[in-house]
PLY file of the C-alpha trace (Angstrom):
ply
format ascii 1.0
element vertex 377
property float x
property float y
property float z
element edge 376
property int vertex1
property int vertex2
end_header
123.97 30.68 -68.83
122.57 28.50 -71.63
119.10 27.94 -71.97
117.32 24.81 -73.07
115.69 24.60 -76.54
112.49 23.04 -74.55
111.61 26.52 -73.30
109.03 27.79 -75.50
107.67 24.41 -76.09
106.85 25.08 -71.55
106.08 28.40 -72.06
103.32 27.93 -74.39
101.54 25.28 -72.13
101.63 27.97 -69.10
100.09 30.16 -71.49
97.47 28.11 -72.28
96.96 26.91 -69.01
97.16 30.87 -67.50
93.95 32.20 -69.86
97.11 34.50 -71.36
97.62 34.44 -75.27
101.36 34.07 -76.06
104.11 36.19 -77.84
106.55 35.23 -80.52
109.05 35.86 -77.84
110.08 35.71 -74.04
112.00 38.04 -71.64
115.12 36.72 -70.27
116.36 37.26 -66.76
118.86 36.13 -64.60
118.24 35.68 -60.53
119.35 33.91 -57.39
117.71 30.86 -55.20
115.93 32.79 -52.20
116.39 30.36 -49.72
119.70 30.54 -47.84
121.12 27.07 -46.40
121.20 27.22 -42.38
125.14 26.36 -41.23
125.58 23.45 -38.65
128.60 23.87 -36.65
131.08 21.70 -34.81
131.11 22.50 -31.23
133.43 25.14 -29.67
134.26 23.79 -26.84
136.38 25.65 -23.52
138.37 23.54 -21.76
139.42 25.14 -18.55
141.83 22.24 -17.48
141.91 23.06 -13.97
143.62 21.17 -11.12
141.65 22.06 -7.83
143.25 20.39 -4.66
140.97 22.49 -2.50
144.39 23.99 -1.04
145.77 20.78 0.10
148.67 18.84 -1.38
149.40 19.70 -5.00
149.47 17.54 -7.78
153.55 18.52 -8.47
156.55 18.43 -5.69
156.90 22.17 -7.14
153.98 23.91 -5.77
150.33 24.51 -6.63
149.38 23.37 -10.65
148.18 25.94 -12.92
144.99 26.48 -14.08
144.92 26.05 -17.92
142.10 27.42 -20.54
142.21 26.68 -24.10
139.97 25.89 -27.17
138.62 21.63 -27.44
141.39 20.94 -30.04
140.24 18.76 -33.37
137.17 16.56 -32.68
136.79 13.59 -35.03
133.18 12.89 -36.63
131.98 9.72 -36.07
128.18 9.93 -36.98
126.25 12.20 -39.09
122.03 11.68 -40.54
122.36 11.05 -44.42
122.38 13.84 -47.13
118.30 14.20 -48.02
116.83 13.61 -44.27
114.14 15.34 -42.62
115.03 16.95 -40.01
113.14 18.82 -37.05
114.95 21.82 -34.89
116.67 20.00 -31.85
116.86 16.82 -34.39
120.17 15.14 -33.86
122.17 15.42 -36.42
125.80 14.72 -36.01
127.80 13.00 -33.23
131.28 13.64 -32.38
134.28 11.01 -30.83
133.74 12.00 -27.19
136.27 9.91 -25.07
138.60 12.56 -23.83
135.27 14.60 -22.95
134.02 11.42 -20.84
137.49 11.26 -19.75
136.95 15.08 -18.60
134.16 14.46 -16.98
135.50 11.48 -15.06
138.92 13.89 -13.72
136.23 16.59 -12.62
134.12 14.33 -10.53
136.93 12.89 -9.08
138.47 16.01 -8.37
134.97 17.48 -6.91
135.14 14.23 -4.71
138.90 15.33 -3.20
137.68 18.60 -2.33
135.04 17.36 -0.11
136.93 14.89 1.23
139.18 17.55 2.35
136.22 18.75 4.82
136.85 15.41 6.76
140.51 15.66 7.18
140.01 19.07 9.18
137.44 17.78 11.18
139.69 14.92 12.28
142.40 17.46 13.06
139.73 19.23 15.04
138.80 15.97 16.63
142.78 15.53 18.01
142.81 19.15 19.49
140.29 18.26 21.49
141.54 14.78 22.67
145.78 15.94 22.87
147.10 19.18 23.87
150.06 17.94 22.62
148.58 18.74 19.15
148.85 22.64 20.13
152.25 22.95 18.44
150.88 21.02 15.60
148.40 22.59 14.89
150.03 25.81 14.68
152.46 24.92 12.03
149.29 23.27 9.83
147.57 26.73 9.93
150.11 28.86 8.80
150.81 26.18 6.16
147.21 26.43 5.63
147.16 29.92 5.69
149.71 29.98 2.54
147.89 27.92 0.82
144.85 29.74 0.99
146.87 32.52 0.16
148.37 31.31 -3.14
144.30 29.48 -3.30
142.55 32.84 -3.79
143.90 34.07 -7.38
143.22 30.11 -8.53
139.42 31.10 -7.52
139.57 34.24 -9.08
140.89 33.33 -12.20
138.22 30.22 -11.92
135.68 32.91 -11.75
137.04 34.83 -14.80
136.77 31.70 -17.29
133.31 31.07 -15.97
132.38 34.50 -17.33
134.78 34.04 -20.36
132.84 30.55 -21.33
129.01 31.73 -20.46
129.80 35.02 -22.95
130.94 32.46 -25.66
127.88 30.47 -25.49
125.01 32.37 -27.98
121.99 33.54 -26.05
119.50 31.52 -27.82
116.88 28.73 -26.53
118.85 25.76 -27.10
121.63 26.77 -24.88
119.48 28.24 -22.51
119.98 25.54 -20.12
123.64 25.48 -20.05
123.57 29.30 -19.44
121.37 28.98 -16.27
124.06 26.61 -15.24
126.73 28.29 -15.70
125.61 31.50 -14.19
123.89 29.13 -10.74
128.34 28.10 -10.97
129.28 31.49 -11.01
126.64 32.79 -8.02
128.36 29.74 -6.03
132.03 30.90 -7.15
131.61 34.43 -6.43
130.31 33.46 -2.86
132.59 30.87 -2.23
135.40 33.52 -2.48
133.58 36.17 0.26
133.57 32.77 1.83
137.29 31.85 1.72
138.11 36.04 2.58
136.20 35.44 5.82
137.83 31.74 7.04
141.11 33.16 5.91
140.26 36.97 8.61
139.65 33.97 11.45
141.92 31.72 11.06
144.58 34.81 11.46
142.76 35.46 14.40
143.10 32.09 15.94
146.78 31.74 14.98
147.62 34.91 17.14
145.62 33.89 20.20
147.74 30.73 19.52
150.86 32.33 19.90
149.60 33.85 22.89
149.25 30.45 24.80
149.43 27.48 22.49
147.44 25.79 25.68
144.69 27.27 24.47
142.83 24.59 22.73
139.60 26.81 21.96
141.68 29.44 20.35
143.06 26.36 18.20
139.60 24.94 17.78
138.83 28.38 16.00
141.67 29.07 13.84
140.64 25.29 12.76
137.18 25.86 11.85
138.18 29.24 9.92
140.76 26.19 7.74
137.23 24.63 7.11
135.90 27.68 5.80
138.53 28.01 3.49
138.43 23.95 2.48
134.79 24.18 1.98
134.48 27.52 -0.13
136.53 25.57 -2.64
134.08 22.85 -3.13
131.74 25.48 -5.64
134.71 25.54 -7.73
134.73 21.77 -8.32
131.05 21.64 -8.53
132.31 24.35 -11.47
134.58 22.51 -13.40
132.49 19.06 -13.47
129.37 21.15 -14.78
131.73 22.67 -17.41
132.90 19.03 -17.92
129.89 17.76 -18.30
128.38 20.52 -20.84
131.30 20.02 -23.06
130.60 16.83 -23.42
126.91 17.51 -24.71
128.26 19.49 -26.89
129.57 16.46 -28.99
125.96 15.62 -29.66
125.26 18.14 -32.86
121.28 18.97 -33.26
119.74 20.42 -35.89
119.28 24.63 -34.88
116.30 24.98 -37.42
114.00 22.41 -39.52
114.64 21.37 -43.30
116.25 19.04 -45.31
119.86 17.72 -44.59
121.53 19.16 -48.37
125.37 18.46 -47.17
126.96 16.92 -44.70
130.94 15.75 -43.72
131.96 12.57 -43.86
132.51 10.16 -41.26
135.87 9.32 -40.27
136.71 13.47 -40.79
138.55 15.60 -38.19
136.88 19.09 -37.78
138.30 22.39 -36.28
135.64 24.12 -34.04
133.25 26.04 -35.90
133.85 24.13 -39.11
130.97 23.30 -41.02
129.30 20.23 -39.87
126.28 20.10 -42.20
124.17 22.61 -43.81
120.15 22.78 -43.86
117.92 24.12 -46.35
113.92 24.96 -45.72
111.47 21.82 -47.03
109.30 24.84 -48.34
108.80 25.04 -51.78
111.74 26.69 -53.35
111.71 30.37 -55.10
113.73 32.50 -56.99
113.83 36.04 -57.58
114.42 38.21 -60.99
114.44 41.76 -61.32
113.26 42.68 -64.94
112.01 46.56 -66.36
108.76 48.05 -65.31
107.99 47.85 -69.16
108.44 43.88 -69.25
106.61 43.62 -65.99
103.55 44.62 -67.33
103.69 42.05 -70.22
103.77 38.98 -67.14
100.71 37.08 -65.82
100.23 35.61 -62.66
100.56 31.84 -62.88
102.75 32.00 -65.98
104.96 28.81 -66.44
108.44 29.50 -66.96
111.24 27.94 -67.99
114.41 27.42 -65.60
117.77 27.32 -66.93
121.33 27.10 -64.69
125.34 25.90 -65.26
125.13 23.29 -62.74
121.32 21.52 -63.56
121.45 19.19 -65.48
118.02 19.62 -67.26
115.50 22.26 -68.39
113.51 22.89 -64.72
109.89 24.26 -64.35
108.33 27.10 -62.51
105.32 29.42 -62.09
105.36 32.82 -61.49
104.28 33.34 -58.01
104.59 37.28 -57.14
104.89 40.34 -59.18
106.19 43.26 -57.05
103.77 46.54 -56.88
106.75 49.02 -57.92
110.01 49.58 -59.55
112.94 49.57 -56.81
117.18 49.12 -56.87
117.69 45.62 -57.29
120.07 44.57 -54.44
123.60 44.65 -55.14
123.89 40.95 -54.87
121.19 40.31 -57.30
122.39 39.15 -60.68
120.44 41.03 -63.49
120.43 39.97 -67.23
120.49 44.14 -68.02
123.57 45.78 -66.60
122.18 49.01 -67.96
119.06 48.66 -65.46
118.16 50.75 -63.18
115.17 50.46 -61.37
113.57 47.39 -61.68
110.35 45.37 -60.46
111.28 42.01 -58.68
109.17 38.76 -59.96
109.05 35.52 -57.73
109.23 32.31 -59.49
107.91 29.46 -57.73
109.72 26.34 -58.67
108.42 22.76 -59.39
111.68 21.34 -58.52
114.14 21.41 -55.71
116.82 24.21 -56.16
120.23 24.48 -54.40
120.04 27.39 -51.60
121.46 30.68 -53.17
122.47 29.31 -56.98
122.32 31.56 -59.25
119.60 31.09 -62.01
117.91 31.86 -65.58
114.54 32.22 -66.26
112.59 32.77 -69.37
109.38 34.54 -69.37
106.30 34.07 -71.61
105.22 37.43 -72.68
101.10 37.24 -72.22
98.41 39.78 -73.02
95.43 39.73 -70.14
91.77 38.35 -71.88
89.35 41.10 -72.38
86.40 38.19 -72.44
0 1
1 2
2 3
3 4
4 5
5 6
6 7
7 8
8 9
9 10
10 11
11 12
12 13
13 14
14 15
15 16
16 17
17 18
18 19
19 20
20 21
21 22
22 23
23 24
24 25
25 26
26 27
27 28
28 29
29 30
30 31
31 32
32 33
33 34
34 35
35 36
36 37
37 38
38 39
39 40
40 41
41 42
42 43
43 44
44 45
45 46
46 47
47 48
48 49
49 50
50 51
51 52
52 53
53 54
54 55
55 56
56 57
57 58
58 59
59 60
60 61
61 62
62 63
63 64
64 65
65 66
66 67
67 68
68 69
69 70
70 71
71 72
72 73
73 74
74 75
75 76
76 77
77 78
78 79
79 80
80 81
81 82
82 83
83 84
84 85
85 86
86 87
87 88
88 89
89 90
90 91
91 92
92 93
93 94
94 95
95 96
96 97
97 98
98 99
99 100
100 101
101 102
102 103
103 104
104 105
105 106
106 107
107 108
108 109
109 110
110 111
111 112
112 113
113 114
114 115
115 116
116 117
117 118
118 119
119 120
120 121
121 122
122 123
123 124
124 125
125 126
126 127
127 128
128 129
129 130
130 131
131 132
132 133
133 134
134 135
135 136
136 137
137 138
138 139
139 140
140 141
141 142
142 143
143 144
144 145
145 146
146 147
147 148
148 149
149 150
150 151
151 152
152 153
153 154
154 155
155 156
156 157
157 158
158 159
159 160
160 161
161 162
162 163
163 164
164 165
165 166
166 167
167 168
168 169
169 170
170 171
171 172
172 173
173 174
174 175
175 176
176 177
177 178
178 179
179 180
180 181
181 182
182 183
183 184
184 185
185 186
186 187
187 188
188 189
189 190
190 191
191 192
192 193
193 194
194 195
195 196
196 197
197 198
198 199
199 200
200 201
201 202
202 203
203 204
204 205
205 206
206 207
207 208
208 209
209 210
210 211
211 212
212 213
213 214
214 215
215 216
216 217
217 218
218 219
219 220
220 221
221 222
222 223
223 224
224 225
225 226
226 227
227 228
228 229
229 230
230 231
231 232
232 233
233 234
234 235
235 236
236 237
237 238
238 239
239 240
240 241
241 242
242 243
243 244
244 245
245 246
246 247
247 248
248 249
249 250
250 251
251 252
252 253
253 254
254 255
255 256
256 257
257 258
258 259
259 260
260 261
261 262
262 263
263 264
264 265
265 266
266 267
267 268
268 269
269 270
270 271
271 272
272 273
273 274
274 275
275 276
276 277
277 278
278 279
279 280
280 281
281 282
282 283
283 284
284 285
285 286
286 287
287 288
288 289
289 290
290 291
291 292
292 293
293 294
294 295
295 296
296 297
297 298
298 299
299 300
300 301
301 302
302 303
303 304
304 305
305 306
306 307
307 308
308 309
309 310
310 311
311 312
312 313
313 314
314 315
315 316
316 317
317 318
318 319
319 320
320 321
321 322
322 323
323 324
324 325
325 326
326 327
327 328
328 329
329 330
330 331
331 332
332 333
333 334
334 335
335 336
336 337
337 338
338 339
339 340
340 341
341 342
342 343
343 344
344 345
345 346
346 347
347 348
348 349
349 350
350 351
351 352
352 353
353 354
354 355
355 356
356 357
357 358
358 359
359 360
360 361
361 362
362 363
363 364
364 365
365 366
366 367
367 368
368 369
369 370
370 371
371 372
372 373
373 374
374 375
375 376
């Protein structure tokens, strides 16, 4: 990298300033930015896509619809806080074109709302058994219709239950989503008993259906074969109460927040269409920035605390300023990412340059250091 001709012109005034008297020359070394830029994601949202008809009447002429799980495709940005903000952890920073999550959320209520509903059509079947024994053969028919459909019902739940686990192990176990965790594992407590649920309506309404065949007259065997239907009709409501908390979590999830506090240093543009996990924004500490150089035990010895230095780099456009803040106490490996200006070195002692100036997180960097001898006064 090139250096400025103003170095020496800063070096001297740290020198002065430092009580250290200055050499006719200065040691060169090369480093990196310390601070590392914090990555803001766009969501990645699972969509289960599932069609519950608590058993009932399916959405198709050909049978029950299938549950679907796949990745939120694109989302379009619509909103994000300008390059340069201040920004706090949980800050928003980003929203995201949510109208086919709203839309989700509106299909899941409604289709929580059809399962329940599905409670009061049994108990108005139950209602006729006991006001027609005509209803006997009826009634028969309905529960081994019922009893199919409960049948084909149980690997829907099942499979339910799997994407449940599937999305709460693809949510990070951190704080901010610790929320939507507990809710997620309260669904899949509900799912998991709604399914010992459905195994016991589904044992009695096989019992009820055989004392039917036994004498259909028997409207107490046919009130119990209907009440083990309810069972099943009502252990499918935790599934809907499921899918709309899954609907509505996704569609938090289009509200971006800031996962640690800094300064906004880049952020996409309006307008764009991301893929999940693309990079949103990226956030860099407000702390003062440092650098790191790794130079020979020899030269270490000839730097002062509180040295100015001079910064140098390809992509600033102007001489930058620094102090050296740290001197380490011994000679280590410099870390195979760590540019060095020696390639012969070895062992080397790290110095940490404090910087006047903001610096880009992880650039690399040059630095030229006044050589100083300590006062004996």
């Amino acid at each position: 990298m090139m250096k400025s001709q103003g170095a020496a012109t800063l070096l001297a005034l740290g020198l002065a300033v430092s009580g250290c008297s200055s050499a006719t020359t200065s040691i060169e070394a090369s480093g990196r930015v310390d601070t590392d830029a914090v990555v803001v994601a766009a969501p990645r949202i699972v969509v289960p896509g599932t069609d519950l008809n608590a058993g009932f009447a399916p959405v198709t002429g050909q049978g029950q619809s299938p549950v679907r799980a796949s990745v939120a495709p694109q989302l379009r940005l619509i909103w994000v806080k300008p390059v340069g903000t201040q920004v706090a952890t949980g800050d928003l920073v980003a929203r995201f074109d949510a109208a086919a999550l709203r839309a989700g959320v509106v299909k899941a209520r409604a289709e929580r709302a059809m399962a329940r509903a599905q409670v009061g059509v049994i108990d108005d079947n139950l209602a006729t058994v006991a006001d027609n024994r005509a209803n006997a053969l009826d009634t028969q028919a309905m529960i081994r219709d019922k009893l199919a459909q409960a049948k084909k019902m149980r690997p829907v739940l099942v499979k339910n239950l799997r994407e449940l686990k599937a999305t709460l192990a693809s949510i990070p176990d951190i704080p901010q989503t610790a929320e939507q965790r507990a809710k997620l594992k309260a669904a899949i407590a509900k799912l998991s008993a709604a399914l010992r649920q459905l195994d016991a309506g589904v044992a009695k309404a096989k019992s009820g259906l055989a004392k039917l065949s036994d004498g259909l007259g028997k409207l107490t065997d046919a009130k119990d074969s209907l009440d083990g239907v309810r069972d099943t009709v009502v252990a499918q409501a935790p599934a809907a109460d499921a899918a709309l908390t899954l609907a509505r979590w996704q569609l938090g999830q289009a509200r971006v927040t800031a996962p640690e506090a800094g300064i906004l240093e880049s952020a996409a543009n309006p307008g764009e269409v991301l893929a999940p996990g693309a990079t949103v924004a990226t956030i860099r500490s407000s702390g003062p920035a440092t650098a790191t150089v790794w130079i020979s035990p020899e030269n270490s010895a000839r730097v002062c605390l509180g040295d100015k230095v001079a910064l140098t780099a390809d992509w600033a456009q102007r001489e930058l300023a620094g102090s050296v803040s740290a001197i380490g106490a011994r000679a280590d490996y410099p870390p195979t990412r760590q540019t060095t200006t020696d390639i012969h070195l070895t062992r080397a002692v790290p110095i940490t340059i404090t910087a006047d100036q903001t610096l880009p997180a992880g650039a690399p960097i040059d630095v030229a250091l006044g050589i100083c001898t300590r006062s004996t006064s």
